[in-house]
N, C-alpha and C positions, 0 to 999 in steps of 0.2 A: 504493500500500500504506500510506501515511506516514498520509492522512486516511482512508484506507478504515477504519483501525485507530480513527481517532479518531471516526467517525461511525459505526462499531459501538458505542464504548463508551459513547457518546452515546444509543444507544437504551441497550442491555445495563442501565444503571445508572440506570434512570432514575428512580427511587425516592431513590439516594446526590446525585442531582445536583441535586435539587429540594431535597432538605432540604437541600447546601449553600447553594442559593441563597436557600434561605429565609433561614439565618443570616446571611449577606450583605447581604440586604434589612434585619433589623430589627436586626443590630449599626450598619448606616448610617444607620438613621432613629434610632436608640437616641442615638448618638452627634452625629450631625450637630444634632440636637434638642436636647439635652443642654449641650451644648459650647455651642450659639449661644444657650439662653436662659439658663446658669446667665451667661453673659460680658455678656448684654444686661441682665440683672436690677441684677451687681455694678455696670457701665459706669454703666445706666440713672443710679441714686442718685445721683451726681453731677452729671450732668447735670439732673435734675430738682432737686434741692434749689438748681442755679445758676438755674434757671428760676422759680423760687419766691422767690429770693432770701432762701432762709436765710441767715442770720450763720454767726461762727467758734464762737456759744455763744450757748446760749438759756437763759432762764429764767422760771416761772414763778410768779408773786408775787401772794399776795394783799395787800387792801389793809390800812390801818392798821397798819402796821408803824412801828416808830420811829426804823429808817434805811431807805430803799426801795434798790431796785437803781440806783436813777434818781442817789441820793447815794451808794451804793458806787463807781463806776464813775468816777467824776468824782477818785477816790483815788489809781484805778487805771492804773500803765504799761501803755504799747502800746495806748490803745481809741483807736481812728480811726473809728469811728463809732457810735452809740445809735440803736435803732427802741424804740418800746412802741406796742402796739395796747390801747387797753380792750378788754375782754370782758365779758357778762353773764354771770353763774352761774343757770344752771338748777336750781331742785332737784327737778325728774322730767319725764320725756317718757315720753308713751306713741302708740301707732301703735292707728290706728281703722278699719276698714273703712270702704267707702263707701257699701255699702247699710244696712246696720242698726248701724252705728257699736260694732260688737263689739270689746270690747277685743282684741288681737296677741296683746303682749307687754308688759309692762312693766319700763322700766329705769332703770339706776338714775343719779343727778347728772352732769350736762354744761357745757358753757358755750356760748355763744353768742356768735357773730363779727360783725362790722357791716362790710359791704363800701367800706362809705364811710373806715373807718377801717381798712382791712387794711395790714400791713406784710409780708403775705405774699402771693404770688399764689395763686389758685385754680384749679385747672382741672374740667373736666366730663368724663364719662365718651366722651365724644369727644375726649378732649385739647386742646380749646379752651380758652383762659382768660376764667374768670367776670368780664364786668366790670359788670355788674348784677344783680339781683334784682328780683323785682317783689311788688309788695305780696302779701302772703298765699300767697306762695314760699317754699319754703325748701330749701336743699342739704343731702345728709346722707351719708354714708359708707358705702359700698356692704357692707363688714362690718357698720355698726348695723342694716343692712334685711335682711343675713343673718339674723343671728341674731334679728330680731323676725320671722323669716317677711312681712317687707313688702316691698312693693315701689315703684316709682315711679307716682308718682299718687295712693299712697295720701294717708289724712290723720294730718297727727300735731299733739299735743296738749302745749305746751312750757307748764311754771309754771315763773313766778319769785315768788317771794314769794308774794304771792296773789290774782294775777293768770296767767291760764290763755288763752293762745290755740291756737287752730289755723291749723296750713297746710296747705296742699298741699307736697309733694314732689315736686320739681320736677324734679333727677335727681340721681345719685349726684356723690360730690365728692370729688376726688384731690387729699388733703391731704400736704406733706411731714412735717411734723412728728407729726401724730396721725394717719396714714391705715395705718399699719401694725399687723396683731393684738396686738401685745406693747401698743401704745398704745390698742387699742378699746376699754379701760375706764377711765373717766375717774372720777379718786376725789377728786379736789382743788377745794378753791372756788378758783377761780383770775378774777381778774380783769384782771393786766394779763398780755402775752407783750410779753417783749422780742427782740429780737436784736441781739448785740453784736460787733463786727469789732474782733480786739485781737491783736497780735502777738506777745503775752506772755500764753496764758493760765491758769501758774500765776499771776501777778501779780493775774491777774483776780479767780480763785478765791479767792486769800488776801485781796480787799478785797470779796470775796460772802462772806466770813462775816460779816462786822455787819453783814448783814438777818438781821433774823426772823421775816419773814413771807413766806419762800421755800418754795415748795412742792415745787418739782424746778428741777433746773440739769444742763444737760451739754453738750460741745463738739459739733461737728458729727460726729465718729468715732459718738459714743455714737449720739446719733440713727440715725442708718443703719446702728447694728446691730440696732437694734430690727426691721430687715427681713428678721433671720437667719432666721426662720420660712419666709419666702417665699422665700428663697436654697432649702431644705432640700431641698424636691421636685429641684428641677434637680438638686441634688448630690447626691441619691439615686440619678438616674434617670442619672447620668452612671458612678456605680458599678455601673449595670446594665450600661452597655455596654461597662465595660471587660470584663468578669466574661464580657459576649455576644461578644466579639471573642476573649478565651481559649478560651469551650466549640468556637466555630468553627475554633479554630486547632487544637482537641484533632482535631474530627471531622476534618478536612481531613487529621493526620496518619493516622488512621485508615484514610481512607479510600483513601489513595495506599498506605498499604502492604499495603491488601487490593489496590487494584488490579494492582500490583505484583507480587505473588503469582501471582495469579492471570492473569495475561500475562505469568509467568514466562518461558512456552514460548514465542511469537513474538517479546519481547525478546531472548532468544539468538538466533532465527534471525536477526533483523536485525542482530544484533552481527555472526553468519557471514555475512552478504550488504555486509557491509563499511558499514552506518549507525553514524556515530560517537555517542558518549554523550552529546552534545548535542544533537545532532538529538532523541536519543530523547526526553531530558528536555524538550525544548522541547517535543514534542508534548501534557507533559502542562500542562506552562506556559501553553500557549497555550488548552486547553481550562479550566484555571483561571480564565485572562486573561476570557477571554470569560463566564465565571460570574459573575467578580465583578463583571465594568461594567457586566452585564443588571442585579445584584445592586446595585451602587452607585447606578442610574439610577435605579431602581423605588425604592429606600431611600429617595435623595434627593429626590422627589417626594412621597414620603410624609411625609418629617419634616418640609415649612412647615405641612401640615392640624395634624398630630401635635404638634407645637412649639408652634402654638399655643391649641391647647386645650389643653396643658399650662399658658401663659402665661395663660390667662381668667384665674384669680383673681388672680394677682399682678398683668396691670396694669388691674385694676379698682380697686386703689391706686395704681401709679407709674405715671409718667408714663413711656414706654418709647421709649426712641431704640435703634431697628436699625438702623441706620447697620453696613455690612460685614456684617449678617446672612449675608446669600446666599453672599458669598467665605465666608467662616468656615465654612458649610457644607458648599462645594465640596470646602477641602481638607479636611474629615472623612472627608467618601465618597475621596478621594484614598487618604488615609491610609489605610484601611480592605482599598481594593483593593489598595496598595504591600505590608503586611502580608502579608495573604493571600497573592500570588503570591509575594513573597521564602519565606515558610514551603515555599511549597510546591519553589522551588527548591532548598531544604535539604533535605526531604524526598524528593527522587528521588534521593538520592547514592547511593545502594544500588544504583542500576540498575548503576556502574562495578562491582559485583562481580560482576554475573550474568556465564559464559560461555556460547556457544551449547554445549558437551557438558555439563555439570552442566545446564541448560535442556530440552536432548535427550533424557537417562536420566529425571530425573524434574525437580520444581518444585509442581507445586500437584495430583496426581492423586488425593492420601490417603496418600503412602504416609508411616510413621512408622515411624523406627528407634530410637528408646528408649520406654519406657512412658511413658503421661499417668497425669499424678497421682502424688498422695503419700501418697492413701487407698487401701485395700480395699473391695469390697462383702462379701466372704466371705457370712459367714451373717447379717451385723447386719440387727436387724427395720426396715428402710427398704425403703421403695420402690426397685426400679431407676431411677425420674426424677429421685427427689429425691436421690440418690446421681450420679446424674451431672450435675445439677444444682453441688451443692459440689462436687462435682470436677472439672469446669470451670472452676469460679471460683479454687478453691485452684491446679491446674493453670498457670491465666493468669490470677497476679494484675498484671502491671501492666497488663492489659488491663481488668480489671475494675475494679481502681483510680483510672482514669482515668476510668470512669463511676463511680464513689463517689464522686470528688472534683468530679465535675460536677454530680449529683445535691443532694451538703452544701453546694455551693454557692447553687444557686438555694432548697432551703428555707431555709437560714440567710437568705436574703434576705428573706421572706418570714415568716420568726418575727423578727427584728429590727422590721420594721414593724410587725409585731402585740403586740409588747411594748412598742413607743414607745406606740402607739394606746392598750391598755388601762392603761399606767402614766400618763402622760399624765389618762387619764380617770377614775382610781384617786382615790379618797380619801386610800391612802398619801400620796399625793403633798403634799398637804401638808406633811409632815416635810421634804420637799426647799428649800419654801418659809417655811420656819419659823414655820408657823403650827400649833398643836395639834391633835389628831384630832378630829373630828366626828360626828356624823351626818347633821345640815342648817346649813344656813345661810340667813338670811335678809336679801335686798340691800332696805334701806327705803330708801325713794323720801324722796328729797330728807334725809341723814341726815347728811351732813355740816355743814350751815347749824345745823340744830338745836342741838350740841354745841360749835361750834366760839366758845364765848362765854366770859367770864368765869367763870360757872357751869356751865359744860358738863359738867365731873364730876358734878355730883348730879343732872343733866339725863339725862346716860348710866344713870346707876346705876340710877335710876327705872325709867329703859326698860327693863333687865336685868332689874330685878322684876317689871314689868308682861308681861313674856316669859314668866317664869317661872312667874308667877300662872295668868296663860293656859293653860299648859300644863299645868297642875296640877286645873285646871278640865276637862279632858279626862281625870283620869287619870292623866296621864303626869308624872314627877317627872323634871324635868331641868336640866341648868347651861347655862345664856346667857350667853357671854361677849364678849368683842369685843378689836381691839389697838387702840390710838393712834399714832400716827405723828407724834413731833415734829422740830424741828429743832434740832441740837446741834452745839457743837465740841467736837471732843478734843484733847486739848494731852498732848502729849511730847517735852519739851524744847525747843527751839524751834520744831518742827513745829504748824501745826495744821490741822486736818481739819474741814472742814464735811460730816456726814453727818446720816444719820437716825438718832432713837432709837426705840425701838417697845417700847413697854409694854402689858401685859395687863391688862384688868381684868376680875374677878371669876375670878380665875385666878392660878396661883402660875409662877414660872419652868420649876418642875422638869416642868411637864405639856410643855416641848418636847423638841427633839430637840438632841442635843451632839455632835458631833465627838469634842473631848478634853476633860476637867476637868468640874465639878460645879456646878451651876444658881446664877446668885447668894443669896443669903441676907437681903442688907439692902441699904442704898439707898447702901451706898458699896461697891458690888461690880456687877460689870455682866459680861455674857459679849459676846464681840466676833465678828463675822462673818470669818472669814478673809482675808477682800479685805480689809477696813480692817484688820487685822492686819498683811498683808502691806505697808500702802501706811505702814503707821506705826514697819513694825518693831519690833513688841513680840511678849509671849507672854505665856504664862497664869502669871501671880503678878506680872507687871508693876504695876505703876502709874500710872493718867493722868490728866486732870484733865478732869470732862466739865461742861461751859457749858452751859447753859441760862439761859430766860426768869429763872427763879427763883434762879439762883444760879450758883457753879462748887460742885463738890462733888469730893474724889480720891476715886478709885472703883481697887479692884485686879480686874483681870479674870483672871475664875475658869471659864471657858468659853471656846473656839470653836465657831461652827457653820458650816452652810453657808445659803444662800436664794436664791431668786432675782428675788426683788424686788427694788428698782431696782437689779440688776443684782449682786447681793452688797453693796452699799453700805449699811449700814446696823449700830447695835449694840442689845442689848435690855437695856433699863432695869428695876430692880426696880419694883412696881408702888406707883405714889404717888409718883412721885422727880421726873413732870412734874403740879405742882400746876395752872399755869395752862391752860385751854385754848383761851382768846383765838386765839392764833394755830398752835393744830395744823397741819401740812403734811396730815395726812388722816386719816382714821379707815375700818379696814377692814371688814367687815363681820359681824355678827350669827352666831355659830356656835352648833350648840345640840348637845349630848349628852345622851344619853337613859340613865338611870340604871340599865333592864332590860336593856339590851343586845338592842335585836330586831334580828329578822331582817331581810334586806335588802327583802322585800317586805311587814314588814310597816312597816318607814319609808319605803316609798313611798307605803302607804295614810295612815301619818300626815302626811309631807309634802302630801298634798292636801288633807287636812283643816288644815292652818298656812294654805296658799294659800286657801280658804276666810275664814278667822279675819282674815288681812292681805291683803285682795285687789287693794290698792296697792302690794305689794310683789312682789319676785321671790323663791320661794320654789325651791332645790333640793336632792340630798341629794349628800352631799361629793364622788363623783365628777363629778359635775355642775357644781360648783361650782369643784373645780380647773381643768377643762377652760375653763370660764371667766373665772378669772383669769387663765390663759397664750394665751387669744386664738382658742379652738378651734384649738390643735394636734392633737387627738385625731382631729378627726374630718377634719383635711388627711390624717394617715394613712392614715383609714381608705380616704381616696381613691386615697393610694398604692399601699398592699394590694391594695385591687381591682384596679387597674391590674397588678401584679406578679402575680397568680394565675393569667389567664391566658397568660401569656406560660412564667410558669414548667413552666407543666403541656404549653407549647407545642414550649417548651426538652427537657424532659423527658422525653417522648412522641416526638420526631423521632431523641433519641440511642439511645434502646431502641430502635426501629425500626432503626435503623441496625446492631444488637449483632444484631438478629432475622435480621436479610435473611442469604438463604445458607447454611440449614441444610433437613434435608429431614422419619390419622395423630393419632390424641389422644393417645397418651403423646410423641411428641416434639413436638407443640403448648404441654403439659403442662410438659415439660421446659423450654423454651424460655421458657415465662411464668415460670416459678420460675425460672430464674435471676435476669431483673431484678426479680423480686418481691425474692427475697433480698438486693441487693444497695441497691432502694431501702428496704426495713427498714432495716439498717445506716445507711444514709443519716439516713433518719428520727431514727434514736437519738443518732446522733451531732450531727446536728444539732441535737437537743432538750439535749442533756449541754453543748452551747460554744454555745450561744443565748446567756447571760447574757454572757458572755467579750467574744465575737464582738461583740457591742451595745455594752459599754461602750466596747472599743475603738474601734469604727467610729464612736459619736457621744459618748462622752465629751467632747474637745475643746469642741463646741457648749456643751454642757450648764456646762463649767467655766468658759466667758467666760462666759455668764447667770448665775453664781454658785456653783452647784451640782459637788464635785470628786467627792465620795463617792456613786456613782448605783447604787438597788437597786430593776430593774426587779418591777413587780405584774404576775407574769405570769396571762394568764388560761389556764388549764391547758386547760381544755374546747375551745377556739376554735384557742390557738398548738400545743397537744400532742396531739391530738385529730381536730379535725373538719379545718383545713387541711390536715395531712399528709395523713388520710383520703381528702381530694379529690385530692391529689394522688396519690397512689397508687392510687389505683382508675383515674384517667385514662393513667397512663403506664402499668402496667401490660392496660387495656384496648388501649392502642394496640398494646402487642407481643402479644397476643394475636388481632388481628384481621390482624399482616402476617405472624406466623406459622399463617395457614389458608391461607395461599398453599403454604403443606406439601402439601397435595391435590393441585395440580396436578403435582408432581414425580412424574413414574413411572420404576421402577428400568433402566430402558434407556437412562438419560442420565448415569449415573453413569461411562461410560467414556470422553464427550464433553468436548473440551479446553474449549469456550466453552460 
């Protein structure tokens, strides 16, 4: 009787038992995938930058400076050891086809590494280490052949000066230092890298401010956050399956206390034939037991395919050491099925109340001795469906509840993506990185060499009018402006701070964005970035002392902002206040505003006609543009999104189903779809109202170590409010519409049958 009962309910259910094991299956591949690459990704960085033989702190310096890194360090406590590799500065690369040498892509200033002279290792997209090249070779970074649409084999086309060769692409090259999105865009003339092993290193920093020809510096922490993009997905994908491991813990309670009900009446008799309460429960344990290992096995097979096409893009940059992958996996699926059957041990305690006479009189036949609901139909102009529709739902709210809150769970997952993806790929977004609105931008090929001279001001300025001229020659009247990027100390009492200044030209302070306090005014007022705020201990109406090439000058700061360029590090100078630009650390790129305000397609039509006009440059319009400053993060989402739509619609679709099954024909088919119609509406709304909330919380954190505290998603209303929900509710609600036509087969002569 014991398995006869379990091998009935085994067929009986067999709709309940498949979509548990379905949850089973992809909360274990969810997890076990999750767990073992966001652990391999973090691990990996270390292990690779030891493999590469990065230092405790790197830096990179161009030349002619009038203390080098090379004379700082020699000042400095704690350096137990110095590397410098030379490098070539590139000022443009473009990628060419091999039959009719049609230009890709063109992009903008790089540098060039000589293997003869590396103080860093290489490796190849096989994890092999480079230790030659061969003439008319060359290695390049599986992101630059991204984003130029190239691939390996192609030809690319490197100037220096003016001098232009081609190579072949020989294959992609897993860099530690520059191999991650945050570092794919390379803006600095950089000629030498160093790396420095120092046991002290504030001591360091404090004797790296007398260079002035530093373009960036930072300890080995910093570097390997720069991988936080490529951590993201995993730690996305690892909040799916906590999120997958609760909806199954929901259903599972669900589903034992339907079952429960409903073999109300053979759990008392076996109470009368003297089976004690464990037995009972075991029976359902054991048929749990057995769901989840089928469910843990199949999961766990499927998350190494799963894991690692997750992994393709991240280690087409790192070098990845799975070392304990497989264990780490195991106890996932462990964990997973320990959960599950502890829940569901919790979940049988109910059987200790059932007796075999309460079991006997009645238990699950219909019968109902107080009224459902807290509504009338009386005479209100509703439908009979749609009337007992809410009054089922108001009836049993925490039945219904329970899918509301599984439903606002998966789209809030699902509009979080879609508002990282479109803010991310948003124009706004500039203000995050404090740079001023736009409408295009133009990246000129080889545009830092140009300027970065004695006279690079009226070199710049030029350019700015020559932009503008162009522009005006079309037609269109608009302002060209661009930032500078130099290097500064800030002095506050005895503190001092080597950071960036960045000043605007043909452009006033107040065109950015502010945190607290009001744009500077003149060149002894500066607004400060919050990180160097915080790392100085001032506030707004302080006073500091800001260094430069040209001078010190006190400056009182009258602003904070936020950025996340190098990482928040940086303050914004009034414009004029760096005369020299010999040794700028960089110069960002070419922004253009259009004085009519068009439309967004109709500056798409003008941006092709600029790409015409400069057809050696990269030419995009501001979401484009941001999207490319941060490394194509937009379009990593976009991949996560896709990935999370269907699973959520899959999620979605098995829990309605599950709400369907057991009810008994077009108006109760009717019935049956409105309820989960109505309840994933609700869903919907609510989810669209704590979108913003929910996002910043969940990735705020990220966003404030890259610099950025105050984050105000661009949502796209058509895509995130709209057309996603749309898909998803047409699919979950079609599902419960196709397992309630199973209504047909029910004829009213079974309504008196126990099973």
């Amino acid at each position: 009787m014991f398995f006869d009962i379990l091998k009935r309910d085994l067929k009986r259910k067999k709709t309940m038992n498949i979509i548990i094991l379905l949850f089973v299956i992809l909360s274990v591949m969810f997890v076990s995938s999750s767990v073992t690459n966001l652990t391999a990704v973090t691990g990996s960085l270390d292990s690779f930058f030891d493999k590469a033989g990065v230092g405790d702190y790197m830096t990179f310096e161009r030349s002619g400076g009038s203390v080098t890194v090379k004379d700082a360090v020699k000042n400095a406590e704690g350096v137990t050891d110095f590397k410098q590799e030379e490098c070539i500065f590139i000022s443009g690369h473009r990628f060419v086809e091999h039959d009719n040498a049609k230009d890709k892509q063109n992009a903008n200033a790089g540098f060039v590494s000589c293997i003869s002279h590396q103080i860093e290792k290489y490796f190849d997209s096989n994890d092999s280490e480079i230790t030659e090249v061969k003439d008319g070779e060359v290695y390049v970074r599986q992101s630059l052949l991204d984003n130029s649409n190239a691939k390996i084999g192609d030809k690319v086309e490197l100037t220096a000066g003016d001098i232009t060769r081609t190579f072949t692409v020989k294959d992609s090259l897993k860099d530690a230092i520059l191999g991650s999105r945050m570092m794919g865009n390379t803006r600095f003339l950089i000629i030498y890298l160093s790396f420095i092993d120092t046991s002290d290193v504030p001591a360091l920093e404090k004797a790296l401010t007398a260079c002035d020809a530093m373009a960036f510096s930072g300890d080995r922490s910093l570097l390997q956050f720069t991988y936080i993009m490529e951590m993201i997905i995993a730690g996305i994908l690892l909040i799916v399956s906590i999120a997958l491991i609760l909806i199954a813990i929901v259903i599972l309670r669900f589903t034992i206390s339907f079952t429960l009900s409903e073999e109300y009446r053979q759990i008392g008799i076996m109470k009368a034939i003297g089976i004690t309460n464990g037995k009972i429960r075991s029976l359902y344990l054991i048929k749990y037991l057995a769901i989840s290992i089928i469910g843990a096995i199949v999961g766990l097979a499927l998350s190494f395919p799963f894991g690692s096409m997750l992994l393709k893009m991240v280690s087409q940059s790192i070098l990845m050491d799975s070392a304990g992958g497989v264990l780490l996996s195991i106890l996932c699926a462990i964990s997973v099925v320990g959960i599950i059957v502890l829940f569901c041990y919790v979940s049988t305690r109910k059987v200790k109340k059932f007796t075999p006479v309460d079991a006997i009189r009645s238990g699950t036949t219909g019968e109902r001795y107080k009224k459902k609901g807290i509504i009338k139909l009386g005479k209100k102009p509703v439908s009979p469906v749609f009337f007992m529709a809410v009054n089922d739902i108001l009836s049993s709210p925490k039945r219904f509840l329970i899918m509301l809150f599984t439903f606002f769970i998966g789209i809030s997952m699902l509009m979080i993506g879609l508002n990282i993806s479109s803010t991310m790929k948003s124009g706004k977004l500039l203000g995050w990185i404090n740079m001023a609105e736009c409408d295009a931008a133009v990246v000129e090929s080889g545009a830092i060499e140009k300027y970065m001279v004695p006279d690079g001001r009226e070199k710049l300025n030029n350019k700015i009018a020559e932009v503008e001229s162009d522009l005006a020659e079309k037609g269109w009247e608009a302002d060209c402006f661009v930032e500078t990027i130099s290097n500064v100390v800030v002095v506050k009492g005895d503190t001092e701070l080597k950071t960036h200044g960045v000043e605007g030209v043909n452009m006033t302070p107040d065109e950015y964005l502010y945190l607290e306090g009001t744009a500077p005014q003149n060149k002894h007022e500066i607004a400060m970035s919050y990180v160097v705020a915080d790392k100085l201990n001032v506030a707004i109406g302080d006073t500091v002392t800001v260094k430069t090439l040209d001078g010190e000058t006190e400056c009182m700061i009258t602003a904070t902002y936020q950025t996340m360029m190098s990482m928040g590090d940086n303050i914004r100078l009034y414009p004029g206040q760096t005369f020299s630009f010999k040794n700028l650390a960089g110069i960002n790129d070419f922004q253009i505003r259009f004085h009519d305000n068009p439309s967004s397609s109709e500056i798409e039509k003008r941006i092709e006609t600029i790409k015409e006009m400069y057809p050696n440059d990269k030419v995009m319009n501001a979401g484009d543009y941001v999207d490319y400053c941060v490394g194509g993060v937009g379009g990593m989402m976009d991949g996560v999104t896709g990935l999370l739509l269907p699973i959520i619609i899959l999620i979605d679709g098995e829990i309605a189903m599950l709400k369907a099954i057991g009810f008994k024909n077009r108006s109760i088919i009717f019935w049956q779809t409105l309820r989960i119609a109505i309840i994933m509406i609700a869903a919907v709304l609510l989810s669209v109202a704590l979108a913003d909330p929910i996002g910043k919380l969940a990735t705020g954190g990220i966003f404030q170590m890259m610099g950025a505290k105050n984050i105000i998603f661009d949502t796209d209303v058509i895509k995130t409010c709209i057309i996603y929900p749309a898909i998803v509710f047409a699919a979950t609600v079609f599902s419960v519409f196709l397992t309630a036509l199973g209504i047909r087969k029910v004829n009213s002569n079974e309504i008196n049958t126990v099973e």
